[in-house]
C-alpha positions, -999 to 999 in steps of 0.1 A, spaced: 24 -50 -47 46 -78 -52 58 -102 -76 30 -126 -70 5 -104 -79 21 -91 -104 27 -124 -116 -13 -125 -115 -15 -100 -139 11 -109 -162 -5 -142 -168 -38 -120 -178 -16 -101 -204 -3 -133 -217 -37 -153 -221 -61 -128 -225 -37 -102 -250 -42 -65 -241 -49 -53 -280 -78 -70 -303 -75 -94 -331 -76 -84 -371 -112 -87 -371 -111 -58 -342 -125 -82 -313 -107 -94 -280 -95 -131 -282 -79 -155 -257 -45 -173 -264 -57 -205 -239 -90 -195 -222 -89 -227 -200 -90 -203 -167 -115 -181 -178 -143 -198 -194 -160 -210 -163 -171 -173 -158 -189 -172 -193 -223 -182 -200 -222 -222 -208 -181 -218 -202 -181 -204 -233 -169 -170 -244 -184 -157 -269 -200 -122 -261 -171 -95 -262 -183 -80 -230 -182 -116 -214 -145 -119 -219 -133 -91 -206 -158 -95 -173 -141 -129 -173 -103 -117 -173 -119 -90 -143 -138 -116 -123 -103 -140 -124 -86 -111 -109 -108 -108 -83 -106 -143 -71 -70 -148 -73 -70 -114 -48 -102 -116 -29 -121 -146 -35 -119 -159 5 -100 -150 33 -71 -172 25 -60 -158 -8 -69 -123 7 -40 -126 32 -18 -151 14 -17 -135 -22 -30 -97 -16 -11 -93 16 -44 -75 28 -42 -48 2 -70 -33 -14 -50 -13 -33 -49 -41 -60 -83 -33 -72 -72 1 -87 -46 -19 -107 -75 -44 -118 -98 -14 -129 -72 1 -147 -66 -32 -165 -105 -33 -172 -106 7 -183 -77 -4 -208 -94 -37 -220 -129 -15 -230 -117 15 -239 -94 -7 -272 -131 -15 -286 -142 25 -285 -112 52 -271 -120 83 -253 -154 68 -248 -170 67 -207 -205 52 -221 -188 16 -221 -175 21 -190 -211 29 -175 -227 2 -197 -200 -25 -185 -209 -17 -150 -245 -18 -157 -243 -50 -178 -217 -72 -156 -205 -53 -122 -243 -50 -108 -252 -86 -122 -247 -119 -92 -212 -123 -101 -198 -94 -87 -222 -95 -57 -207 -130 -44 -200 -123 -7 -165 -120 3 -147 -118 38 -120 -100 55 -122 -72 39 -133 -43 60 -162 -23 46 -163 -45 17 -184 -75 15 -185 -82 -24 -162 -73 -58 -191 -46 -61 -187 -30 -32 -146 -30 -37 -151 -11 -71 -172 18 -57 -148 21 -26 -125 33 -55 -145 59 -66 -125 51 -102 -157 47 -119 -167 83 -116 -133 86 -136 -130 89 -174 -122 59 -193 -96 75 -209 -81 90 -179 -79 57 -164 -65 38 -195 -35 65 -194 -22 46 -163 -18 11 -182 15 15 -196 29 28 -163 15 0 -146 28 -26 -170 61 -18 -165 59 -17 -125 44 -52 -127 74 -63 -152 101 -46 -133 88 -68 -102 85 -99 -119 119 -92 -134 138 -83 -102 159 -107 -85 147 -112 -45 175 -133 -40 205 -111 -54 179 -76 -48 189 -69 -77 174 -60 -117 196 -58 -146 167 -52 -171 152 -23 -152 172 10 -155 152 13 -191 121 3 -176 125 27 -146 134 58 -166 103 47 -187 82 49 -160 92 82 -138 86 96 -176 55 87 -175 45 86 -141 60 126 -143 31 131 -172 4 118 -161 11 137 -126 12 170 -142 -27 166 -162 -48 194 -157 -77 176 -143 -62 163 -117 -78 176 -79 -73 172 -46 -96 145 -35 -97 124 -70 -95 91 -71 -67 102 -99 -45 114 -70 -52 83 -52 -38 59 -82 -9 84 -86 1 76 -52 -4 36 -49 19 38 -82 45 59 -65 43 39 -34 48 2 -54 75 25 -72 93 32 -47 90 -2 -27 106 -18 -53 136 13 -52 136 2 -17 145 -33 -24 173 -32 -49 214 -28 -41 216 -1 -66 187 25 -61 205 44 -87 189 19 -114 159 37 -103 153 80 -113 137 97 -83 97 106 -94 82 139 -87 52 135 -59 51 175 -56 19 174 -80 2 149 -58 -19 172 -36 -30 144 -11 -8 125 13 -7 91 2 -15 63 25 16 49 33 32 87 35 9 92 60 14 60 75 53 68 77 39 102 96 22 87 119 44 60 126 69 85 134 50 108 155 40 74 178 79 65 178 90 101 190 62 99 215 71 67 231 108 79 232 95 112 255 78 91 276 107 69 282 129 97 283 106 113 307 104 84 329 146 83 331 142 114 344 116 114 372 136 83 387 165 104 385 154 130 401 136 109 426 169 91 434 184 126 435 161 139 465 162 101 482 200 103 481 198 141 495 172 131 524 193 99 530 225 116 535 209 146 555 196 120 579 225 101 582 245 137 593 217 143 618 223 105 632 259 116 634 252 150 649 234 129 675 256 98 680 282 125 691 259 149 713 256 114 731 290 109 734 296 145 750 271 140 774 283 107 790 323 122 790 306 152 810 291 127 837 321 106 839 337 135 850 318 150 872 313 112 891 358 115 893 
């Protein structure tokens, strides 16, 4: 994550407003960028909106190769962030609910639109097939929805923070916010080894603490608690691995150091053993032809 993607999603939040109107329905504040994925570019249908706001998510991230590398930075991590959005958006019309969940994905994810092919993404050659790589829609609607308001405030703490001065006045509050929430949502019962819960748990933590990474004064940012996470996360085991390589490489350097040294070691022994033996011999000569000399006197 970044500020450009975050920047992404803000600009959903903004247009498209993440609670309903008074008359209980979803409504757009400019739909100028969203309409062309509505029937007759016109959104009308409630489902249709909220498929729009997903499907202009997708192409600012993954639409072609360009944006892929430009805008996600190769991460497919993105489209938990973008479910979660979706899970939120859904579950305001009927909380606690998974049936609109399953009826969304039946109604809009298995239609054309989410089957357009898409490139340079490894396994993945549609929005589709990026939504069941999550496994997140074998997740509870409500379960998902409870990782909105921690991922609203790690996409406004990176819009807010300062690259230039690495720096964010405004988000000591917003930090503390989140580890108390992040610390919550770690410590739910459901949670299992292999979920796809974990798996958000950890991409949050991981964006987290990148941004942690990036400021002058880490202390803005409260330390969260990954002891309930019972999987590695990616980039933890990415650091591992990394590691493991690096301390490699150094024995085999270190190891190569010390075969030349001992190498020079035994040359430098033979060396000087032969040049006493030249010596040894140099003088026998010597001896020899002072012998004849005198026994020709």
């Amino acid at each position: 994550m970044d500020k450009e993607v975050c920047n992404n999603f803000i600009y959903v939040m903004t247009k498209f407003p993440d609670k309903l109107g008074t008359d209980g329905k979803y409504y757009f504040n400019d739909d100028e960028h969203f309409k062309k994925y509505c029937s007759n570019q016109n959104c009308v249908n409630e489902l249709e909106k909220v498929s729009a706001g997903c499907l202009y998510l997708f192409d600012a991230f993954f639409k072609d190769s360009s944006v892929f590398e430009s805008v996600a930075k190769s991460n497919i991590n993105i489209v938990d962030y973008i479910i979660i959005w979706l899970s939120y958006m859904l579950n305001l019309k009927t909380p606690g609910t998974k049936s609109n969940l399953e009826h969304f994905y039946e109604t809009n994810i298995n239609n054309d639109k989410y089957k357009n092919t898409i490139d340079k993404v490894e396994g993945c050659s549609s929005y589709k097939e990026l939504i069941d790589k999550t496994k997140m829609m074998n997740m509870d609607i409500k379960d998902i929805s409870k990782f909105y308001e921690v991922f609203k405030l790690l996409c406004e703490m990176y819009t807010e923070f300062d690259e230039n001065k690495k720096d964010c006045a405004e988000c000591s509050k917003k930090a503390s916010q989140f580890a108390s929430k992040y610390k919550e949502l770690s410590e739910n019962s459901d949670i299992t080894s292999n979920s796809p819960y974990n798996k958000v748990l950890c991409t949050l933590s991981n964006d987290y603490d990148k941004l942690k990474g990036k400021s002058n004064d880490s202390s803005l940012f409260p330390t969260i608690d990954k002891t309930k996470i019972t999987i590695k996360c990616p980039e933890q085991i990415s650091e591992v691995t990394s590691s493991s390589s690096t301390a490699n490489k150094l024995f085999i350097v270190l190891s190569i150091f010390g075969a030349i040294a001992i190498f020079l070691g035994i040359s430098y022994k033979y060396s000087l053993f032969g040049f006493r033996k030249r010596f040894q011999k140099q003088k026998l000569r010597e001896k020899i032809k002072n012998i004849k000399k005198r026994m020709n006197h």
